[in-house]
Each structure stands twice: as structure tokens, then as C-alpha cells.
N, C-alpha and C positions, 0 to 999 in steps of 0.2 A: 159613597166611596166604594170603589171594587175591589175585589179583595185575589189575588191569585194566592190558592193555596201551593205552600213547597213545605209539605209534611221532611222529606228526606233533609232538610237544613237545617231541624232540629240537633240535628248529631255536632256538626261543625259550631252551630253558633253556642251551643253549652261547651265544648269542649275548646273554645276561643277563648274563653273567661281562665283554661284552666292553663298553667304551666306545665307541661308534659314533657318530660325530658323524651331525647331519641329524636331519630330523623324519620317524615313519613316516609322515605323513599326508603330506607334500608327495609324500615319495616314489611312496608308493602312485596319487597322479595321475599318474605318468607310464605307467600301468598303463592300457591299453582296458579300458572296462566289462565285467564278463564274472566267470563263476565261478572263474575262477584269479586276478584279480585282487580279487575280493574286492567289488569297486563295483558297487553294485546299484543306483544308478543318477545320474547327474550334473544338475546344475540350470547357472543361468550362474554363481551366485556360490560355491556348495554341493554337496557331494557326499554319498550314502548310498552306507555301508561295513558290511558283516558285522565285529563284532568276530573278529582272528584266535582270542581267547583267550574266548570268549562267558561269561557267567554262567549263560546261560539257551541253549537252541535259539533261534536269531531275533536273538540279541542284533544289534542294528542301533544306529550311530552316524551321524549326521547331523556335516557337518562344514564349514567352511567353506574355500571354496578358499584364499582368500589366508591368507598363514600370520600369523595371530593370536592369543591369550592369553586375553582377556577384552571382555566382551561388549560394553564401554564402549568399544572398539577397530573396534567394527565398523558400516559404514556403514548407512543404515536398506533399504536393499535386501536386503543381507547380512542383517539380522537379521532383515526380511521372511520373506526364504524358508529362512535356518535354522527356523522357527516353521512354515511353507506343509510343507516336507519332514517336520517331525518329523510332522506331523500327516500325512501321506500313509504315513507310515513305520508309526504306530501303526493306522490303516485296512490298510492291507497288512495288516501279522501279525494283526490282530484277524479279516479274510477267512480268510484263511489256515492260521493256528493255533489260534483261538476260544481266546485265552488268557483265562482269568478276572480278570485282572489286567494290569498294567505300574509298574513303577520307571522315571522320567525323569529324567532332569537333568544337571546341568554341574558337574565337581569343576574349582574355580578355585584352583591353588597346592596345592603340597605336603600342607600341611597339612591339607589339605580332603580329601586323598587323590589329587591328579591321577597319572597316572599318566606322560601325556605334558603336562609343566609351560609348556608355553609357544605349544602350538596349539588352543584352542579344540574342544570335540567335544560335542555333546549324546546320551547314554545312553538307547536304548531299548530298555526290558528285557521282554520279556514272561513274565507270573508265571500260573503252575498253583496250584491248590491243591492243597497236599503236595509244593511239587517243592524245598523242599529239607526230604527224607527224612534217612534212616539214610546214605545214601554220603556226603550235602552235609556233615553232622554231625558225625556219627562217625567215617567214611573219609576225608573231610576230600579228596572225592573227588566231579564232577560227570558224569554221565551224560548226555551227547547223544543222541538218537535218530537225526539226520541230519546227513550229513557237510555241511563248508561250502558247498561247489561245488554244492551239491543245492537247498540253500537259497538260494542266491544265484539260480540259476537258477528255484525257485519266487518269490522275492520281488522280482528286477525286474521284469518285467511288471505287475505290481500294485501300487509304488511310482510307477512313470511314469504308470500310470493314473488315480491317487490325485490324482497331481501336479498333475493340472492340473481337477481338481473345483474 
């Protein structure tokens, strides 16, 4: 059997077992933009975040500062520029990445699949053709080519720039 080591998943899957109150997203704003925090880059109402846990290389989430649920919740500035960043967010990785593709959007409630139920986050995925191979599949296992902090550092610069086209 082969074994792919992900040393960095230790953090998330001991801290899955535990009930943590708070939201990661508020928390994460108390973090300076920057590749150890993960914030690629801040609007006034809105912030773009590397997912810690990515589907994809890129995985970018758009988010709103104030802590919110659903979209009915948020005022037309906030929903403004969640839509202004997504789109600066999908310009970036497409510079960037040349991804042939993207997966977007908003899981609202459990059901739908959210994953954090009560702060608001818009998904932007960037999709290869073939990139979910034989590991995604079968191994039931995802391959990254770049560490977080690497991408963070390649994709703020070209979100902020994005930002204000």
C-alpha cells in the first residue's frame, strides 16, 4: 500500500473531534493579510481566503466580514462586493492557473452541505481537465502541487488588482 504523507492535517482532524465554539471565518479576520493567514486579500465589507482544506490548488473563498448566514441577510454593499471579489477572485486564478474551468457558489444550511452553517462564504474552485484522476477516485485522495502560503502569496497581488477593474 502507498502511503501519501499530509503531516499539515494533523491540525484539522484532532481539532474535528473537538467542539469549538466561534466561527473560523471571524476568527481568521483577526489574522494580517498575508500567507500564514491565509487572506489573500480584504475589501471594506469582504474578505478573500485560501480554503485551509482546498478541493482544488486555488481553492479561494470570498467571504463577508460581518458574520452572516445567508444572502437575504446582507446589506446591498456587502452583496456588491461579495459579487465585485468573486469576480476579481475568478480573474486572478484564471491569470494565474489557466484553469479550464471553475465550480462557484454558496452551500446555505446543512443540508445543502454547508460546512460552516451560519457564516456566509462563496466557493471558488478552479477545475483542470482530469483533475479528479485515479487519487480523487479511487484513493479517495487529493494532490496539490503548491503549498498554501505559496499561493497565497502568488494570488494576492492579482486579487487586489482584479479588485478594483
Amino acid at each position: 500500500m502507498d502511503r501519501l504523507w499530509t503531516p499539515w492535517r494533523l491540525a484539522y482532524v484532532t481539532a474535528a473531534s473537538k467542539d469549538e465554539p466561534g466561527c473560523v471565518f471571524c476568527a481568521a479576520q483577526a489574522a494580517a493579510p498575508g500567507p500564514d493567514s491565509l487572506i489573500v486579500h480584504r475589501g471594506e465589507s469582504c474578505f478573500v481566503i485560501l480554503n485551509l482544506y482546498p478541493y482544488n490548488n486555488g481553492h479561494l473563498m470570498v467571504v463577508p466580514a460581518r458574520h452572516c448566514g445567508r444572502l437575504s441577510e446582507l446589506t446591498a454593499q456587502e452583496l456588491d462586493e461579495l459579487m465585485r471579489l468573486t469576480r476579481a477572485a475568478e480573474m486572478a486564478l484564471d491569470e494565474r492557473y489557466h484553469p479550464h474551468g471553475f465550480n462557484m457558489g454558496l452551500n446555505l444550511g446543512k443540508s445543502a452541505g454547508a460546512g460552516v452553517l451560519d457564516h456566509l462564504h462563496m466557493h471558488i474552485v478552479p477545475r483542470w481537465n482530469g483533475d479528479t484522476n485515479f487519487m480523487t477516485v479511487v484513493g479517495e485522495t487529493r494532490v496539490l502541487p503548491e503549498t498554501l502560503d505559496e499561493t497565497a502569496r502568488q494570488l494576492g497581488p492579482l486579487v487586489a488588482r482584479f479588485a478594483n477593474v
